[in-house]
C-alpha atoms as one frame of an Amber mdcrd trajectory, in Angstrom:
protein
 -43.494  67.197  36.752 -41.711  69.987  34.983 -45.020  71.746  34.451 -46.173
  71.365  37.769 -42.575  72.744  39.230 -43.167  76.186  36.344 -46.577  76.417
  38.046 -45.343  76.146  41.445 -42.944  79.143  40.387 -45.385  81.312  38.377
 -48.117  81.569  41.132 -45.198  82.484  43.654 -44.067  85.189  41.093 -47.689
  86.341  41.086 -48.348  86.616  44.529 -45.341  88.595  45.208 -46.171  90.933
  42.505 -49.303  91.608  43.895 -47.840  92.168  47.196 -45.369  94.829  45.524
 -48.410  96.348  43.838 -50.411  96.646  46.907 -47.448  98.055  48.837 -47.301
 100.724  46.253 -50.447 101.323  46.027 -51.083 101.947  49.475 -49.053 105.170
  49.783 -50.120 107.918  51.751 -48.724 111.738  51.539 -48.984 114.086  54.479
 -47.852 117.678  54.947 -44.196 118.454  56.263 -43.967 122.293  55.929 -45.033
 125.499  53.984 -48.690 125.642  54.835 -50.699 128.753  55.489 -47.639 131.090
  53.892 -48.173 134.679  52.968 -46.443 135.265  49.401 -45.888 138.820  48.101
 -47.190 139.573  44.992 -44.772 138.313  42.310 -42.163 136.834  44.973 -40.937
 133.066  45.884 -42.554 131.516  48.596 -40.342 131.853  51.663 -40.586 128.100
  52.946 -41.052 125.395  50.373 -44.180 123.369  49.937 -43.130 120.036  51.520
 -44.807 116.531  51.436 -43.541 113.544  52.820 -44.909 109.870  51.338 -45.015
 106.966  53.184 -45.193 103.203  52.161 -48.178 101.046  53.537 -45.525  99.981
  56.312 -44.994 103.693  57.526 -41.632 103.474  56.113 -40.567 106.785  53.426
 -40.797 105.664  50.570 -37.940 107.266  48.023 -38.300 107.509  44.095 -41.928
 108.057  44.099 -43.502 110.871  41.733 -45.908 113.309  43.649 -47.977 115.390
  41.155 -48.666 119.378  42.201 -51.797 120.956  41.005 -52.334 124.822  41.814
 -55.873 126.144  42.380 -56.410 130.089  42.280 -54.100 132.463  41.516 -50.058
 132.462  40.845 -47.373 130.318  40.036 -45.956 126.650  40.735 -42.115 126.169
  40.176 -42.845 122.167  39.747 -45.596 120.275  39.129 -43.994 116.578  39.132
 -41.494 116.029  42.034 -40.121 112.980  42.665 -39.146 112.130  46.459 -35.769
 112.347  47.650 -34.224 109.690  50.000 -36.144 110.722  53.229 -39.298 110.302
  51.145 -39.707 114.020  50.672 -40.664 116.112  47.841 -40.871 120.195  47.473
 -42.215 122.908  45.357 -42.336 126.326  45.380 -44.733 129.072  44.558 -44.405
 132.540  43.287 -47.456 134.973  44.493 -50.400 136.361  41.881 -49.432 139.332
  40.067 -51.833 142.067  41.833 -49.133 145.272  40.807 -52.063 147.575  39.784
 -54.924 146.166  41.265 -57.319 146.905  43.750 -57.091 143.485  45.268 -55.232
 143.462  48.135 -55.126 139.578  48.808 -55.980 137.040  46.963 -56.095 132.838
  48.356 -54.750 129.797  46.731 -54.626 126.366  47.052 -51.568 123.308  46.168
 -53.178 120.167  46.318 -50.658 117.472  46.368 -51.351 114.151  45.238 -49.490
 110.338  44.670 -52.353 107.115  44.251 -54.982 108.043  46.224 -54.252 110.241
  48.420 -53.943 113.947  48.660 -53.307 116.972  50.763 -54.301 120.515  50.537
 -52.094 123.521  51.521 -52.924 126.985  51.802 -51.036 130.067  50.835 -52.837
 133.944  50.336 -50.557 136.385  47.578 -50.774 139.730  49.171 -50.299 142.536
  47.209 -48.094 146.414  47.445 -48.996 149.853  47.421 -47.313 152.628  45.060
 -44.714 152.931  47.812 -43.841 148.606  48.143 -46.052 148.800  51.710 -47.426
 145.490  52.526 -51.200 145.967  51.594 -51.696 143.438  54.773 -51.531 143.765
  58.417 -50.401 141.450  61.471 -51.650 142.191  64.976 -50.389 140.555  67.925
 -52.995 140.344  70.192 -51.532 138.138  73.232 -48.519 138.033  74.628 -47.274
 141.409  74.685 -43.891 141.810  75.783 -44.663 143.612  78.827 -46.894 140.493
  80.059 -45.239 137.753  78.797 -47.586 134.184  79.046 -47.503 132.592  82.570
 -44.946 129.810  83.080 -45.797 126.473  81.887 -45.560 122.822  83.405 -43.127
 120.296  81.649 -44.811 118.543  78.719 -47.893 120.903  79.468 -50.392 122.715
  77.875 -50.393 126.650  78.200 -53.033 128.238  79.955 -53.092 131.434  77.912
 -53.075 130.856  74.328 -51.097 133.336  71.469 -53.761 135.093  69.451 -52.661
 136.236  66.341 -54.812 139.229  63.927 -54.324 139.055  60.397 -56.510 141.983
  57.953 -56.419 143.522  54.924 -55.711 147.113  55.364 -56.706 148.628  51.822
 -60.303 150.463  51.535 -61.124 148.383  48.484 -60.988 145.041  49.999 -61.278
 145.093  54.116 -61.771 142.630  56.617 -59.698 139.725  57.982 -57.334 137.040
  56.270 -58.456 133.407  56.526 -55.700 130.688  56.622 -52.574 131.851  57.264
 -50.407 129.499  59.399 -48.923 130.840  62.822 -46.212 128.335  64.817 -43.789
 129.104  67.264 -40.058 128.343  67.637 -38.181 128.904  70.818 -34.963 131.337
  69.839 -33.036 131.207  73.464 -32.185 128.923  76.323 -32.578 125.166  76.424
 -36.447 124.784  77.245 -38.630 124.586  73.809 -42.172 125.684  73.134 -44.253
 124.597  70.118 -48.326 125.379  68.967 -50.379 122.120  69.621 -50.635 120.421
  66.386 -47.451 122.646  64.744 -49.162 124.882  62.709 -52.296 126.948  63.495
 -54.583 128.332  60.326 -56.497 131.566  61.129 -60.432 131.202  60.717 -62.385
 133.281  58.626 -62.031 136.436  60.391 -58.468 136.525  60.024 -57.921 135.122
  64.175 -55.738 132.765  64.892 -55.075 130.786  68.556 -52.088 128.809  69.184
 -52.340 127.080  72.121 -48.808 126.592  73.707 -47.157 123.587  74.518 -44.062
 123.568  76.600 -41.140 120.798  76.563 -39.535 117.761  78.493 -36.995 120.020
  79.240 -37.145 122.858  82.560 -35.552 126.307  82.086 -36.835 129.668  80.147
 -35.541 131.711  76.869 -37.419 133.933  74.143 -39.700 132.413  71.704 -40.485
 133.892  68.169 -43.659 133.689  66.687 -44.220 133.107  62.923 -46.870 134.646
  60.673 -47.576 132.940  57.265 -43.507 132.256  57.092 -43.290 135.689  56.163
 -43.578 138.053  59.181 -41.618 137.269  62.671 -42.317 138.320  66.133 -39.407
 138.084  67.948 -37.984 138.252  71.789 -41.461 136.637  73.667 -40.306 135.555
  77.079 -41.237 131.990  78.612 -40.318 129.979  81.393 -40.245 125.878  81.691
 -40.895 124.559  85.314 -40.786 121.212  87.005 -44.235 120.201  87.303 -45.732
 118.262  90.268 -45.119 114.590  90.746 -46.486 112.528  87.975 -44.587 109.056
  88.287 -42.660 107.535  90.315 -40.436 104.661  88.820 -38.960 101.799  90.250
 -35.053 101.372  89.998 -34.172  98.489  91.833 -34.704  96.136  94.676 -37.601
  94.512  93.005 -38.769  91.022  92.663 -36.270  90.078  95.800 -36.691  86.431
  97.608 -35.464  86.596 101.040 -35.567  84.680 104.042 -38.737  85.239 106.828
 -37.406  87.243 109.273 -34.350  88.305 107.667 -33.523  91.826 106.064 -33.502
  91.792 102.033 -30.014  92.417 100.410 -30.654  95.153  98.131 -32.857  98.374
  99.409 -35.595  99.613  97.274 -34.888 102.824  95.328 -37.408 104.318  93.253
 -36.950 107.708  91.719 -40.106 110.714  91.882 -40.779 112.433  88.530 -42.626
 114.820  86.766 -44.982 113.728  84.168 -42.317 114.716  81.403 -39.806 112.458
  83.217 -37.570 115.322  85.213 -36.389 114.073  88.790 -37.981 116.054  91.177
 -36.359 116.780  94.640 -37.735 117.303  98.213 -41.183 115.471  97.374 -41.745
 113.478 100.110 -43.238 109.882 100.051 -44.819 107.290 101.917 -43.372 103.513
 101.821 -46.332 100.929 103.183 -46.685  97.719 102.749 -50.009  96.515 100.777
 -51.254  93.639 103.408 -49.855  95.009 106.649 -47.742  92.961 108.728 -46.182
  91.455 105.813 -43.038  93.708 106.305 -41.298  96.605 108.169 -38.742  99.277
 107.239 -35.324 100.871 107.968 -32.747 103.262 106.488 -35.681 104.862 105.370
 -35.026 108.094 103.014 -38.487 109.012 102.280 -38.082 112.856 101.053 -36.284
 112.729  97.481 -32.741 113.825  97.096 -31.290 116.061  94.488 -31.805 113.130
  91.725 -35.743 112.586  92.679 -34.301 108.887  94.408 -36.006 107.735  97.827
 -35.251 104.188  99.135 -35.628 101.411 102.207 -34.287  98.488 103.374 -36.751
  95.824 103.995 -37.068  93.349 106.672 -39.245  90.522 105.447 -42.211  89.109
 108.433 -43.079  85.456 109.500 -45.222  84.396 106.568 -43.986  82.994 103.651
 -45.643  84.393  99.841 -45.461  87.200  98.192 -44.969  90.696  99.756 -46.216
  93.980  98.056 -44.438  97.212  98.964 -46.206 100.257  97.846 -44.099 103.769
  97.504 -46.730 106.714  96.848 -46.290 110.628  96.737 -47.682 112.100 100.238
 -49.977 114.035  98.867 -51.205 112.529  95.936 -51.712 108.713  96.642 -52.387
 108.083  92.744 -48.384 108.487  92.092 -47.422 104.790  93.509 -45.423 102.322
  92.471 -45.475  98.479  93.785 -42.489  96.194  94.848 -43.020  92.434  94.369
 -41.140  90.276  97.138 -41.381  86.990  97.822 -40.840  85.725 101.476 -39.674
  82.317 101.853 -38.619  79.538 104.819 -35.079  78.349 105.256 -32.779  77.185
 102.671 -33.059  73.683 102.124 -31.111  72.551  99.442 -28.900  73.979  95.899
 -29.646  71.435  92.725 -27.050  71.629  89.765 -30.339  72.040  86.815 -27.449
  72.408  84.056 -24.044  72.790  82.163 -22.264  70.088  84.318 -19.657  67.734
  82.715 -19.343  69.966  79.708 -16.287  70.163  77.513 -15.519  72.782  75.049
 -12.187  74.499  72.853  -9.581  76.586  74.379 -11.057  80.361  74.731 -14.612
  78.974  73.595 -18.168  79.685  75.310 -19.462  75.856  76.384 -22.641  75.123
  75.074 -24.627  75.271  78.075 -24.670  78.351  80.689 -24.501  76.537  84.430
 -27.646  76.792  86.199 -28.337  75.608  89.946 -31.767  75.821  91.689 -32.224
  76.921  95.503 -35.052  75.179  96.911 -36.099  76.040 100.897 -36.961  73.062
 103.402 -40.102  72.332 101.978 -38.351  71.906  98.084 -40.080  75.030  96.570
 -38.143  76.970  94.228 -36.342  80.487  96.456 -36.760  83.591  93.935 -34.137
  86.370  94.384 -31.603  84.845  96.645 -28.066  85.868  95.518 -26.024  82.742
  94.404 -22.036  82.902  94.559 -20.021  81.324  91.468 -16.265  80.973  91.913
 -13.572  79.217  89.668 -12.536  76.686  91.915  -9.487  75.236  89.848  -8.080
  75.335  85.635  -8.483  77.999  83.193 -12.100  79.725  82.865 -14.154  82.797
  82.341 -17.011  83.011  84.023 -19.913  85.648  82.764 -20.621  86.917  86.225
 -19.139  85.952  90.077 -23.199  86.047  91.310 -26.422  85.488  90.090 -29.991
  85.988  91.569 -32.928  83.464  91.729 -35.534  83.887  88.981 -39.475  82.644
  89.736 -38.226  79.362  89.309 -35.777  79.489  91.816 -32.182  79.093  88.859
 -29.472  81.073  89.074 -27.488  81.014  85.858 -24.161  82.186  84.511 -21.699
  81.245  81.537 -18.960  79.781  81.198 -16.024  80.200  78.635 -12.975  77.682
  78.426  -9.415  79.767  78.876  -6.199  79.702  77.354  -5.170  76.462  79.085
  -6.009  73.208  78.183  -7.662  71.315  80.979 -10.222  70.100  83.965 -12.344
  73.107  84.964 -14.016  73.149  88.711 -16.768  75.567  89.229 -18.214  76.091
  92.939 -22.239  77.306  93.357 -22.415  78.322  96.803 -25.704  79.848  98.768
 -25.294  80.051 102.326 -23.505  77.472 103.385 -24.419  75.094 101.044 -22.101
  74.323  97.875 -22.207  72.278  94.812 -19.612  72.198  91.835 -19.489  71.600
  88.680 -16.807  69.634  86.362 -15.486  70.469  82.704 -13.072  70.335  80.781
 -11.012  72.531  78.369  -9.370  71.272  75.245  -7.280  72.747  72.589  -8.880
  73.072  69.071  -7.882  71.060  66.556  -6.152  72.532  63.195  -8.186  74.426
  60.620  -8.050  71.564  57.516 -11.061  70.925  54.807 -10.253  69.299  51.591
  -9.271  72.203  50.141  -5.913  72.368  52.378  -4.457  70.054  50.438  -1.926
  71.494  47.641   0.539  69.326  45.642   4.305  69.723  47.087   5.731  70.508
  43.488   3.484  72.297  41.300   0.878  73.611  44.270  -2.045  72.952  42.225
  -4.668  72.369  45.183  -5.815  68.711  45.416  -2.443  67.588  44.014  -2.888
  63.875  46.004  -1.178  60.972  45.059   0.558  58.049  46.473   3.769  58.574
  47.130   3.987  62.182  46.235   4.388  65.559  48.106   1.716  67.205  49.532
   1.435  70.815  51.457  -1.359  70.748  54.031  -2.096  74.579  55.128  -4.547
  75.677  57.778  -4.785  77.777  60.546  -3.036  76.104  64.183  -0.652  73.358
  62.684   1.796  75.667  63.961   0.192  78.243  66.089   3.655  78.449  68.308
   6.175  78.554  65.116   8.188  81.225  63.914   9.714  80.035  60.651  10.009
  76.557  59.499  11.174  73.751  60.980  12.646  71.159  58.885  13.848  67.368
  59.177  17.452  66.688  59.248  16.820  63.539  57.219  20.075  62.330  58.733
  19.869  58.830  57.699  17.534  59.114  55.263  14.169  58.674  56.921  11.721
  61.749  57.421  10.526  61.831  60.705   6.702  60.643  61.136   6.033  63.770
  64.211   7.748  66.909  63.404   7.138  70.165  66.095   4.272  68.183  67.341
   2.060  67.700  64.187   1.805  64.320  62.614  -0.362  63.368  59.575  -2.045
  59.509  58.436  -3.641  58.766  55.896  -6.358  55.950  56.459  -4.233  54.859
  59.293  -0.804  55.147  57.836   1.394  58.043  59.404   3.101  59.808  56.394
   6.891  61.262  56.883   6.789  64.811  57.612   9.784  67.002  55.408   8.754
  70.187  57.527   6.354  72.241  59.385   6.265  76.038  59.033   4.452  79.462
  59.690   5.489  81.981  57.777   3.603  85.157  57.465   0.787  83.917  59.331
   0.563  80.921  56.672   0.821  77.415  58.680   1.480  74.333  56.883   3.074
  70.955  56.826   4.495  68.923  53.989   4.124  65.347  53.775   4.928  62.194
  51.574   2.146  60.535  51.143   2.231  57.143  52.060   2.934  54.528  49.024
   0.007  52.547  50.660  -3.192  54.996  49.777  -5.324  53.956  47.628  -7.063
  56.406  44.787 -10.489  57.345  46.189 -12.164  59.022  48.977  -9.610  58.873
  51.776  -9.764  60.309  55.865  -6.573  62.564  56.852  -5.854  62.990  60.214
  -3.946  65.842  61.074  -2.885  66.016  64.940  -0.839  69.070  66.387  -0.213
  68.447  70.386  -2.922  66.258  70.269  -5.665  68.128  69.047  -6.300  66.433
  66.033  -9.108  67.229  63.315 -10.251  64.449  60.525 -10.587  65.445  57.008
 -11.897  63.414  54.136 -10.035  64.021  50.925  -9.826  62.373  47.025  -6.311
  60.357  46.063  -6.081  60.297  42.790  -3.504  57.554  40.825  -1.262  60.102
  39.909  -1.201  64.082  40.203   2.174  65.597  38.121   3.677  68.476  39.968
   6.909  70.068  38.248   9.313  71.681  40.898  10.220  75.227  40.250  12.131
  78.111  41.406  12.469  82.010  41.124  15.244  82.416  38.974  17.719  85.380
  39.015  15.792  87.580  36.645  12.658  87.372  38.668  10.812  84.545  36.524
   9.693  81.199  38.039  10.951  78.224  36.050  10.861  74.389  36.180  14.278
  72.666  38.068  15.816  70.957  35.384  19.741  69.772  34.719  21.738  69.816
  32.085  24.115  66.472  31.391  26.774  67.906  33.924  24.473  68.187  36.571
  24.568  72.299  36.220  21.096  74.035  35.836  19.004  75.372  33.451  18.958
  79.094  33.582  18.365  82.219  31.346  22.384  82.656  31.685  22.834  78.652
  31.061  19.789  77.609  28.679  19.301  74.196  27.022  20.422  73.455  23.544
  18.542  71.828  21.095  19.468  67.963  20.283  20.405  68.504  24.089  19.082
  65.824  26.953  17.967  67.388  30.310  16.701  65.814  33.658  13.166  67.581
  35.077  12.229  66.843  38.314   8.747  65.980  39.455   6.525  64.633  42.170
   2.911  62.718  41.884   3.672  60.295  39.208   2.216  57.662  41.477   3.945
  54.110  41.742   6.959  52.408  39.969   8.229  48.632  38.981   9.842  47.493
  41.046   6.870  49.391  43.932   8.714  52.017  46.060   7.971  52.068  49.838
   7.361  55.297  51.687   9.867  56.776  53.454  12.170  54.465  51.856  15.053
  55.809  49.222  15.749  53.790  45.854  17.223  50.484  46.505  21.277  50.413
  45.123  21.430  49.628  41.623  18.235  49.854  40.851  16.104  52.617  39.079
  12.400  51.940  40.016  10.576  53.023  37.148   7.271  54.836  37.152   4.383
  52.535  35.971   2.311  54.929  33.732   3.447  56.493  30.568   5.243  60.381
  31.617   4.650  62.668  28.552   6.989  65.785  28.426   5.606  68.718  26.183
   8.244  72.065  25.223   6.661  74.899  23.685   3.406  73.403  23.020   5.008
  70.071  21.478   5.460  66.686  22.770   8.895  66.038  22.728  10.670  62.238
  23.481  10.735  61.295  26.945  14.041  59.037  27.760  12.782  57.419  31.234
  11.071  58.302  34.388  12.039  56.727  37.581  12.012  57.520  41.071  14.888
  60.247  41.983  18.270  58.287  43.566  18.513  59.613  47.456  15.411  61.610
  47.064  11.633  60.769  48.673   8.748  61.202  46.931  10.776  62.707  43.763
  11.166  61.593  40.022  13.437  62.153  37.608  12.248  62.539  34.029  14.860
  62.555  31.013  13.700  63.973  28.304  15.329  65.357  24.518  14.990  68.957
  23.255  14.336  68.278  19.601  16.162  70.518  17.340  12.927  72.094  15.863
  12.309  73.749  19.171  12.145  77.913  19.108  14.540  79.210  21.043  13.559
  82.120  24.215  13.895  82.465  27.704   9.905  81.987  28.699   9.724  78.467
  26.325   6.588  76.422  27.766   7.361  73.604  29.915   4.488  71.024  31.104
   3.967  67.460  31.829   1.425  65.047  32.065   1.061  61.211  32.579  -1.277
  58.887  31.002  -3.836  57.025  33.513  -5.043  53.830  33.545  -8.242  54.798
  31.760  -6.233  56.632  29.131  -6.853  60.049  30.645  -3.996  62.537  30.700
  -3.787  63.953  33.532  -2.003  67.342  33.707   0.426  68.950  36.232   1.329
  72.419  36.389   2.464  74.546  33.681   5.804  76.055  33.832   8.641  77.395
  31.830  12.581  76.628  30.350  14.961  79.033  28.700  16.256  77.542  25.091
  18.725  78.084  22.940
């Protein structure tokens, strides 16, 4: 079995390995910028060379090492890059050294390359003359500024493309410059222009032609246009403008149900566009209904306003089924859109489908949304009809007042409970016809697990034992509280409900000493009852009625020693010397000295104590397992234990400081009682100031 589960394992481990392989193996690098540049003769490449690599998932794909190999003539500054966060990696290079030569120009290639795949770019070193004059020339051969291109649709193509000259200009080498990149960026006003594809190479006779492409966005500025990322053109004029109607959308009003005869609630609005999405005012439109007869019109606005919007009401015919409204540009009928209505008979009846009889926690979404169906006369399902929901009576949220009829004739909303504990009434009504709903709101019970449980003494959590103190925190045993409130204890009897809350264990109520929230921190403190037997035990905590059931482990006994913050800021155990004064830095013990420690969770005595019941007159129940008492590290003799006189769920433990004991005010203190079994089982440590 255990080599079948290793198997099981390894062949996982293998297959995701070679899914991580093949996901890095499939990467794929494409060109981001610094194609087609014109470097001068021993300078830096304006723009970097710039790849970006992508994981077989399209995702960029960081840390990975792109290699650089150069190809002609100059210099790379890296030839290992390794890709930032964005998946990117850049070089530069520095042009051929032609100081001297005849040559005026001279072409290179950067291949860059990760797995696979690879990409080429371009860039031509151009050299100087005696006098640092560009050996290199760059003709603009359309626009010129005095006839700028015509104005362009939005999201268009340019009807008169930017043509672009590039030569050589020394006798020794003439003719034109092959692949140098020309792009365009728009330097003023809001519209943007771009060359189709980005970048543009020049052909072999040094022409290039960038088609342009105009924006989304209407309006006109000044484009520049770039030559190799090395020479500018600047100051180009352009102009965006609206182009004709391309689409018109639908923005509401659809998918309606209505009554034959009657006029729909909601109108239908569509809004006219260009093909990039701008509004487009004063088109005008044509609303008609696809099978005619089916429908008529009114309030009809059928030339778009400002925003592009057109609308009509509708007033549904005599038959019932589906109605198609079409909304089409005048003069182009291929820019429509279609409205789907449904035409029904008369209401006939409203179902409750769901959410009824529900019951959920104060300020809580119920489980189920409430759904109601409107049929018509003949029982099939009404689509769009508006349905009303109103909060009839108690403490609710609903999601929405109104919902409309889907295909299947439900309307649905939801429902959350308030801050009132509760019957809820919620009223469907369509038409005159009504149904309601019943729920009910309850408050949530307190926050308790098994780990709420802390011993009353020591606060070691899971301190449980019968007849000893225990702290239950969690969030709403006192929501309301400010403070603690604690029992009088009058006549010696806790009280079994304190501030609401009350506590049983397997049945038994256990006397409550107080219930508090301090800070935030809610708790109760409890005796619990003599009558709990070690093991797995339920705990019921209840606060106003809203109770929540916890299972927790008794144990025999669980030692807690009682301590407090003395003066010089260091907790100690409570213990008494002979006279009944206590143990403090300022009053320590003495050796040879007997003192009285106080405890809880030492489980039950002989003769047995009951709960909430005080030790009987003369008699000094004493506890039934062996209490061992250790000072600094050392067992030391322990007098008697017994439960405490006019104290519940407290024992008294006398013990003798022998007179071997090293003397200091942070001496270790701890206790411990001896099980059935012939365990020890520990309390918490603490500490005693000796002599």
């Amino acid at each position: 079995m255990a080599f079948t589960l290793f198997s099981k394992k390894s062949l996982a481990l293998n297959a995701l390995l070679l899914i991580s392989t093949s996901v890095c193996a499939a990467q794929t690098v494409s060109i981001v910028s610094g194609n087609g540049q014109l470097v001068r003769s021993y300078f830096q490449s304006n723009v970097p060379l710039t790849v970006l690599v992508r994981d077989a998932l399209g995702n960029p794909l960081p840390h990975a090492t792109v290699t650089f190999t150069l190809s002609g003539q100059g210099t790379l500054l890296n030839n290992t890059v390794v890709t930032d966060n964005s998946g990117q990696a850049s070089t530069l290079v520095v042009g051929a050294a032609l100081f001297g030569t005849s040559t005026a120009f001279v072409a290179s290639t950067v291949t860059a390359s990760i797995g696979s795949s690879s990409v080429v770019f371009t860039f031509t070193t151009f050299g100087v003359d005696a006098h640092s004059a560009a050996l290199i020339q760059v003709v603009i051969t359309n626009p010129q500024l005095s006839n700028p291109i015509p104005p362009g649709a939005a999201g268009s193509s340019g009807t008169s493309p930017i043509t672009v000259h590039v030569q050589s200009i020394n006798s020794s080498q003439v003719g034109g410059i092959p692949n140098v990149g020309i792009s365009l960026t728009a330097t003023s006003g809001s519209a943007t222009i771009a060359c189709q594809g980005g970048t543009v190479l020049s052909n072999s006779n040094g022409d290039a032609s960038c088609t342009p492409v105009f924006g989304s966005t209407p309006g006109s500025g000044s484009f520049t246009i770039h030559v190799g990322n090395y020479s500018d053109f600047s100051n180009f004029p352009f102009s965006v403008v609206i182009g004709q109607p391309g689409l018109i959308s639908i923005n509401s009003g659809n998918n309606q149900t209505g009554i034959a005869g009657t006029t729909l609630p909601l109108p239908l609005v569509a809004t006219v566009t260009d093909a990039s999405g701008n509004p487009l005012p004063n088109i005008p439109v044509v609303f008609e209904t696809v099978n005619a007869g089916t429908a008529t019109f009114t309030n009809l606005r059928s030339t778009s306003d400002s925003s592009g919007k057109v609308s009509a009401n509708v007033i549904l015919g005599n038959t019932a089924g589906p109605v198609q409204i079409r909304v089409r540009a005048a003069q182009n009928s291929n820019v429509a859109s279609i409205f789907t209505l449904t035409e029904t008979l008369a209401l006939g009846g409203l179902v409750k489908i769901s959410g009824d009889t529900q019951t959920t926690l104060l300020v809580t979404n119920f489980a189920n949304p409430l759904i109601v169906q409107v049929n018509d006369t003949n029982g099939h399902p009404v689509q769009g009809t508006t349905v009303q929901f109103a909060l009839t009576s108690g403490s609710a949220t609903l999601s929405n007042n109104s919902a409309v009829t889907n295909s299947a004739g439900q309307a649905t909303i939801n429902i959350a409970g308030g801050t009132t504990a509760g019957p809820v009434v919620v009223t469907a009504t369509v038409s005159t016809i009504s149904v309601s709903f019943s729920l009910t709101v309850t408050q949530p019970g307190p926050v308790v697990t098994s780990s709420s449980f802390y011993n009353g003494a020591g606060f070691q959590q899971g301190g449980i034992a019968p007849g000893g103190i225990v702290t239950i925190v969690g969030a709403g045993i006192a929501p309301t509280l400010q403070g603690s409130i604690v029992s009088p204890n009058e006549i010696g009897l806790l009280p079994n409900i304190l501030a609401g809350v009350s506590v049983t264990f397997n049945g038994v109520q256990a006397p409550i000493y107080n219930v508090s929230n301090v800070s935030g921190r809610q708790s109760v403190t409890v005796q619990v009852p003599f009558e709990t037997q070690p093991g797995a035990v339920p705990v019921v905590v209840n606060v106003n009625g809203a109770m929540t059931t916890v299972t927790v482990t008794v144990l025999a006994v669980s030692p807690g020693i009682f301590e407090y913050i003395q003066l010089d800021g260091v907790k100690r155990g409570i213990l008494l010397h002979g006279d009944g004064s206590l143990v403090t830095p300022a009053n320590p013990a003495n050796r040879g000295e007997t003192l009285r420690m106080f405890a809880t969770g030492l489980g039950q005595t002989s003769p047995a104590m009951q709960t909430n019941q005080f030790s009987p007159l003369g008699i000094d129940p004493m506890v039934a397992l062996p209490v061992i008492v250790g000072v600094a590290n050392e067992a030391v003799p322990v007098l008697n234990s017994i439960y405490a006189r006019n104290l519940l769920g407290v024992y008294e433990i006398q013990f003798l400081i022998p007179n071997d004991i090293p003397s200091g005010s942070t001496i270790p203190l701890a206790i411990a009682v001896r099980g059935g079994n012939g365990n020890l089982v520990f309390g918490n440590s603490s500490l005693i100031t000796v002599k």
